[in-house]
SETORRO-356678 format. One line per 4 residues: their letters; for each residue x, y, z of N, C-alpha, C. Coordinates in steps of 0.05 Angstrom, whole numbers, m for minus. Last residue first. Layout:
N
a) X/Y/Z/X/Y/Z/X/Y/Z  ...
***
This chain:
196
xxxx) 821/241/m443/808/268/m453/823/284/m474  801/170/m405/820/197/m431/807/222/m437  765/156/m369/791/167/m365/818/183/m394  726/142/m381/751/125/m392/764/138/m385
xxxx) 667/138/m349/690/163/m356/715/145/m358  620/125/m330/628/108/m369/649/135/m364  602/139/m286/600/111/m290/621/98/m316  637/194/m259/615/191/m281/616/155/m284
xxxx) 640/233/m200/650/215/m218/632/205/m236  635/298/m181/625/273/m179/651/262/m210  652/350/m152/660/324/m147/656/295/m152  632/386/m174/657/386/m172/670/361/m163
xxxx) 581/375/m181/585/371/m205/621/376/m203  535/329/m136/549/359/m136/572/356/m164  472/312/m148/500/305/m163/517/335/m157  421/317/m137/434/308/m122/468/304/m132
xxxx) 390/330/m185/396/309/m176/409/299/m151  403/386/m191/379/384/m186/374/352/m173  453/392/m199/443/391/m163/420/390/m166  465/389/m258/472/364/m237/457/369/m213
xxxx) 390/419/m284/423/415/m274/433/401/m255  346/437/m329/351/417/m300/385/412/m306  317/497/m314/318/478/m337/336/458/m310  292/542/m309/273/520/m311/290/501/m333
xxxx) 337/588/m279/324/583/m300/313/568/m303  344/617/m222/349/599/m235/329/588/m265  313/623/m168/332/597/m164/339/588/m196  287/671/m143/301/668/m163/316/645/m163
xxxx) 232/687/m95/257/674/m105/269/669/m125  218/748/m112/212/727/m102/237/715/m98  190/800/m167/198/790/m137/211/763/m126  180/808/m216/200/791/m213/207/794/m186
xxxx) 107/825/m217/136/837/m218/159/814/m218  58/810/m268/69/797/m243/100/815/m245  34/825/m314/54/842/m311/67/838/m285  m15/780/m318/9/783/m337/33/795/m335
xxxx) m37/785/m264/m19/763/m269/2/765/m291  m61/837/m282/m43/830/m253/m25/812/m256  m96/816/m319/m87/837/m324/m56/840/m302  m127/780/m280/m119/774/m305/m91/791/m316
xxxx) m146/807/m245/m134/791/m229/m117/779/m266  m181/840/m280/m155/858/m257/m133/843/m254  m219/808/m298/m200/815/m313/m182/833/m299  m241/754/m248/m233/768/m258/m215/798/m276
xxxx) m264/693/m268/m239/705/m260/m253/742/m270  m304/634/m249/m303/666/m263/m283/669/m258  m327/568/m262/m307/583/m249/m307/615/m269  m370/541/m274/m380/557/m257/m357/574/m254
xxxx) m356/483/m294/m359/503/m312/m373/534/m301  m348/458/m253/m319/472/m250/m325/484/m286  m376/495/m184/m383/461/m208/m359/483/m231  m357/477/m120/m359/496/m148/m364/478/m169
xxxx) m355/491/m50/m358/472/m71/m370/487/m105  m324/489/17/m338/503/m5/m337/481/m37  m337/473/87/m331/455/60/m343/478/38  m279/498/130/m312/502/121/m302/487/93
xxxx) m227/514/173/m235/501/155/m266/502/152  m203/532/224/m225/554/209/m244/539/184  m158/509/227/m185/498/247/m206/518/243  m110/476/186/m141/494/191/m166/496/204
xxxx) m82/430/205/m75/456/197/m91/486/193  m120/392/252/m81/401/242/m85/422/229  m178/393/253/m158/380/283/m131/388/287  m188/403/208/m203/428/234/m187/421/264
xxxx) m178/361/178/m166/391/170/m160/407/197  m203/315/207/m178/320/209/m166/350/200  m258/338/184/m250/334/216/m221/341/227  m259/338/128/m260/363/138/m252/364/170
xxxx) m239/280/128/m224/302/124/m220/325/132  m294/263/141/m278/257/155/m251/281/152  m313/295/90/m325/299/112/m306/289/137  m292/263/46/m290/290/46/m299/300/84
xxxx) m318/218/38/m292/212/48/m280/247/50  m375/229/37/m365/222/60/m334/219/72  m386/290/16/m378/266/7/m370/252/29  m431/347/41/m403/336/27/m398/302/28
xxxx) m472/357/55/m471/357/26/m444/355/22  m463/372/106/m480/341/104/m479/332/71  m445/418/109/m425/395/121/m440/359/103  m471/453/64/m469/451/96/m450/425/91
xxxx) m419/505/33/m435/483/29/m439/475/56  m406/566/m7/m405/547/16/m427/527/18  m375/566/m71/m401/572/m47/m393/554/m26  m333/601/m114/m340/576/m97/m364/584/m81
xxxx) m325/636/m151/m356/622/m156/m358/600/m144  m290/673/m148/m280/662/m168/m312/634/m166  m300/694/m100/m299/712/m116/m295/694/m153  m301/662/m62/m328/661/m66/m322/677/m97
xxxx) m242/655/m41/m245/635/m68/m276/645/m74  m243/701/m1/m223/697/m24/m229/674/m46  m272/675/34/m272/705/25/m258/706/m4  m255/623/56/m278/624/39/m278/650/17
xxxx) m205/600/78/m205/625/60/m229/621/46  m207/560/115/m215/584/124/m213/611/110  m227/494/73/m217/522/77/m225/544/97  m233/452/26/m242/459/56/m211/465/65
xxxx) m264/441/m34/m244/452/m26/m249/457/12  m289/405/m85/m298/411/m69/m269/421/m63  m318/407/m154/m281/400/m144/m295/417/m115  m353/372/m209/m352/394/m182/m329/389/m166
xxxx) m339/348/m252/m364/368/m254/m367/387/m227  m289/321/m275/m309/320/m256/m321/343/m254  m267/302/m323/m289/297/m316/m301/303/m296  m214/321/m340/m217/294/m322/m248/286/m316
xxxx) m231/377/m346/m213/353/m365/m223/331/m359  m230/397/m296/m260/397/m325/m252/378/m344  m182/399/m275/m210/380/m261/m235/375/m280  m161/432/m305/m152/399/m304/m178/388/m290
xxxx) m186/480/m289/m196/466/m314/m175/439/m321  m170/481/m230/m193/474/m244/m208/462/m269  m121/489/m235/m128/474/m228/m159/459/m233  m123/538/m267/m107/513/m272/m117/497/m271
xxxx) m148/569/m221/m158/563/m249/m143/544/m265  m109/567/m185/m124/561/m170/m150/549/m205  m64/588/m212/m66/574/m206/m84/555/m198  m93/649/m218/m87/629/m244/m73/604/m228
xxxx) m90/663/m158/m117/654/m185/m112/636/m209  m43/663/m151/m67/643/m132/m86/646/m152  m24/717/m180/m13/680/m171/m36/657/m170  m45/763/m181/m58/740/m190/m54/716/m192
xxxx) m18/794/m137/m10/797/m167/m31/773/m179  m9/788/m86/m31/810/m95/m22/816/m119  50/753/m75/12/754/m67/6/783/m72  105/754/m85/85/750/m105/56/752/m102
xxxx) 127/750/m32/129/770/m54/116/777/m74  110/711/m6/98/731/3/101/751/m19  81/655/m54/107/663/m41/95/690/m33  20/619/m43/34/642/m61/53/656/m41
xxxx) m12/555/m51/6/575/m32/16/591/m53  m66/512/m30/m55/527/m51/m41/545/m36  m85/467/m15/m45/475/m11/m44/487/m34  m132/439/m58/m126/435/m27/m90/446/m36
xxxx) m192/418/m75/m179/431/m93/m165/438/m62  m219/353/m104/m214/372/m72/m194/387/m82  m262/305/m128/m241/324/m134/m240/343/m102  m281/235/m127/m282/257/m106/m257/275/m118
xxxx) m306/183/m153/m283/189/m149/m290/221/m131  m368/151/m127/m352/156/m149/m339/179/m134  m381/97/m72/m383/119/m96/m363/127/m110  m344/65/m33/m375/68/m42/m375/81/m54
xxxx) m289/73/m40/m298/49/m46/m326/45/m52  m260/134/m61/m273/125/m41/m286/98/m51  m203/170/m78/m221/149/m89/m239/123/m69  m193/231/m91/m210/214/m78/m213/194/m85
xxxx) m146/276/m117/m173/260/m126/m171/230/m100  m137/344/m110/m125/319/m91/m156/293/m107  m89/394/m140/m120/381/m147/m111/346/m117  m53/450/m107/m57/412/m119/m85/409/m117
xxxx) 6/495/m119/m29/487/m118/m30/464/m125  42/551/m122/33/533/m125/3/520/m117  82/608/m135/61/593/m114/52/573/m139  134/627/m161/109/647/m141/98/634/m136
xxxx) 200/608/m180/174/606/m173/165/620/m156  235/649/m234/233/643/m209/198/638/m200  252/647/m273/247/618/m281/249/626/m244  252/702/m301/275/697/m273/273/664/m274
xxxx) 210/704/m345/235/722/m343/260/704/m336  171/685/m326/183/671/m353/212/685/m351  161/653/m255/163/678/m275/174/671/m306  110/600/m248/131/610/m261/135/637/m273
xxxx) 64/556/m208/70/589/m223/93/601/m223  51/488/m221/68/514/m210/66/545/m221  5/444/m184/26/462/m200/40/476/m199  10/375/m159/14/396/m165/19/414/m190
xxxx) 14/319/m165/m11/327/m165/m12/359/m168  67/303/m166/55/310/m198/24/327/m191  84/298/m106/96/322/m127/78/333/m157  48/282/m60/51/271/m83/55/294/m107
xxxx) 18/273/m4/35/288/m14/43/270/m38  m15/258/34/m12/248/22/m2/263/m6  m17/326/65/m28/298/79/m24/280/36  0/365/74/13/355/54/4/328/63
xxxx) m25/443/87/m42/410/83/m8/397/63  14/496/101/m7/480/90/m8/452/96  47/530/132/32/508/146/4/503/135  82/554/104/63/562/97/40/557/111
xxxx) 137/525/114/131/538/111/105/558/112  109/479/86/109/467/119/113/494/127  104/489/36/75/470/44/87/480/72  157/496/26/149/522/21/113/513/37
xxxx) 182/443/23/200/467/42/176/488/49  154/419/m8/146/411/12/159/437/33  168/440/m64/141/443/m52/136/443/m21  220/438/m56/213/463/m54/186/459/m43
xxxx) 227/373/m57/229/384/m36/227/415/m31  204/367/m112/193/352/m87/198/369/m60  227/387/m161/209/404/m144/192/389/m118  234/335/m193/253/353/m172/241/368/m150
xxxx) 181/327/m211/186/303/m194/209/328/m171  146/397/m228/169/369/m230/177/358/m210  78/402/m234/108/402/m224/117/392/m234  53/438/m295/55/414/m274/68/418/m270
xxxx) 43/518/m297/55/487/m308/45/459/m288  30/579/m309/27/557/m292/30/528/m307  70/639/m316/56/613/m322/51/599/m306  92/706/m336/84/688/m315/66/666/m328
***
């Protein structure tokens, strides 16, 4: 098992599995994502997106938001190492605290989010938290982690390595005509001379 960036292809799994799941895809954008890969099956277990902010009065804004793990795959460490992915792209990039709004507090405190009051969130975060609590999470709360703060641990570690091969199986990670849209019995090729 791994976690990768998406691929551009993987537009419409994400989104199948986001509406699915009735996560957040409010400005949806395939790269922002990741993915968790069996190595075995090249079948995906869950995903996850860093969302960056860029508000006109202040500096840039991280939100860690649509993290999802297929049913087969939850209580193997999916969502963690994802959710840690994510994070240490956010340590990359510079930002020192990745906020998240969520009715899964329980589940991220373990990994060193805290809850935060409302007033300590960012302003373009705060409107958000409104809209969250209006469409897909009306449990939503602002939690917030500074992203050399993140712990895992070694169960959830241990878990992830021996992940079972549940899930969906679509296939090996590599890219083929229907990944394009190209059905391969019927297409025609631009440069086919017609000799063989």
């Amino acid at each position: 098992m791994y976690v990768r960036d998406a691929k551009n292809r993987e537009e419409v799994w994400l989104l199948d599995h986001i509406e699915a799941m009735g996560l957040d895809d409010t400005a949806f954008r395939s790269r922002d994502y990741v993915v968790a890969i069996d190595e075995t099956s090249g079948a995906k277990a869950g995903f996850g997106r860093i969302r960056l902010h860029k508000p006109e009065d202040g500096d840039d804004v991280c939100e860690l938001t649509s993290i999802g793990v297929l049913e087969e795959w939850r209580g193997q460490g999916v969502g963690a190492h994802v959710i840690e992915r994510l994070i240490e792209y956010a340590g990359d990039e510079g930002f020192e605290t990745v906020y998240t709004l969520t009715g899964e507090g329980a589940y991220l405190a373990q990994f060193g989010f805290e809850r935060i009051d409302e007033s300590q969130l960012p302003s373009v975060l705060q409107d958000r938290l409104a809209a969250k609590r209006n469409g897909t999470d009306s449990d939503a709360v602002p939690l917030a982690i500074d992203t050399d703060e993140f712990r895992m641990r070694q169960a959830l570690r241990d878990a992830f390595k021996q992940a079972s091969e549940g899930g969906e199986t679509d296939g090996a990670d590599e890219d083929t005509p229907e990944d394009f849209g190209i059905d391969p019995d019927t297409a025609t090729y631009k440069y086919d001379t017609g000799r063989h």
